[in-house]
N, C-alpha and C positions, 0 to 999 in steps of 0.2 A: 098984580094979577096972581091970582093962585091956581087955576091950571086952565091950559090950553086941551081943548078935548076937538078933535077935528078927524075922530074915526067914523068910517062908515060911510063918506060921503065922494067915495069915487074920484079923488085927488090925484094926478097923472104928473110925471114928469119927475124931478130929481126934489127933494127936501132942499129950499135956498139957502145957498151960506148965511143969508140972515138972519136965518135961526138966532144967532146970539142976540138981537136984539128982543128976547124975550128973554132974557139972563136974568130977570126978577120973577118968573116962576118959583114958585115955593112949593106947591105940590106934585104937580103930574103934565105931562105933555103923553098925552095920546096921540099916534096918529095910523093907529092900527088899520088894520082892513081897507086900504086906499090903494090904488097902482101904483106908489112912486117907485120908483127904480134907479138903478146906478151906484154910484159911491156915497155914503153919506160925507156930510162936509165934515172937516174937523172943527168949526167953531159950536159944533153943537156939544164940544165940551165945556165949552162956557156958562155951560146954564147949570153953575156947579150950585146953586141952592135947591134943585127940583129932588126929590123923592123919588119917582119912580118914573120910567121911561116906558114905553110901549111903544115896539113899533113892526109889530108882529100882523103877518099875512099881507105883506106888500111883495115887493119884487127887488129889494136890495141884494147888491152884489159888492165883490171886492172883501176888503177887512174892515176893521172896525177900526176906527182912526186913536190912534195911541192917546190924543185929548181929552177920549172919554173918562181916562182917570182921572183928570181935574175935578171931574163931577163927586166931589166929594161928602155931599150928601144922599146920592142916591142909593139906594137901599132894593130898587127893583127896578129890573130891565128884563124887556121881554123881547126877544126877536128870533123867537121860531115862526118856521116857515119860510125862510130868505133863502139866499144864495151866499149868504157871507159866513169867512171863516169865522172861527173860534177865539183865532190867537190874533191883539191885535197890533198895527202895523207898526212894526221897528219892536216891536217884542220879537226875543231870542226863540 
């Protein structure tokens, strides 16, 4: 699969840990403009082949889980408008 795109469509609750089962994304996961809320997981570091993240105008809170640096491909993340810190967790 090359991108998971699931903005816009009113989505509630938390992002599933299972996120890493889409760990073969090669473009983009969108899932901008939805209500989900809470702590993102940290297996959504997994999906270290994706390009670019969006997960801008939800209701996420907490930090950013220290696994997103595995995402070693990604080149773009967007998450304004949230509730979550800057610095992510177990970073000094």
């Amino acid at each position: 699969m090359m991108l998971l795109d699931l903005s816009f469509n009113n989505l509630k609750g938390s992002v599933p840990v299972q996120i890493d089962r889409f760990s073969n994304l090669a473009l983009s996961l969108n899932l901008s403009n939805n209500n989900f809320e809470g702590q993102l997981p940290a297996s959504i570091g997994k999906l270290v082949s994706v390009l670019a993240i969006d997960l801008s105008d939800n209701q996420f809170s907490g930090s950013i889980p220290t696994l997103m640096g595995s995402c070693i491909s990604l080149a773009y993340l967007n998450m304004c408008n949230q509730g979550i810190k800057k610095r992510a967790s177990g970073a000094p």
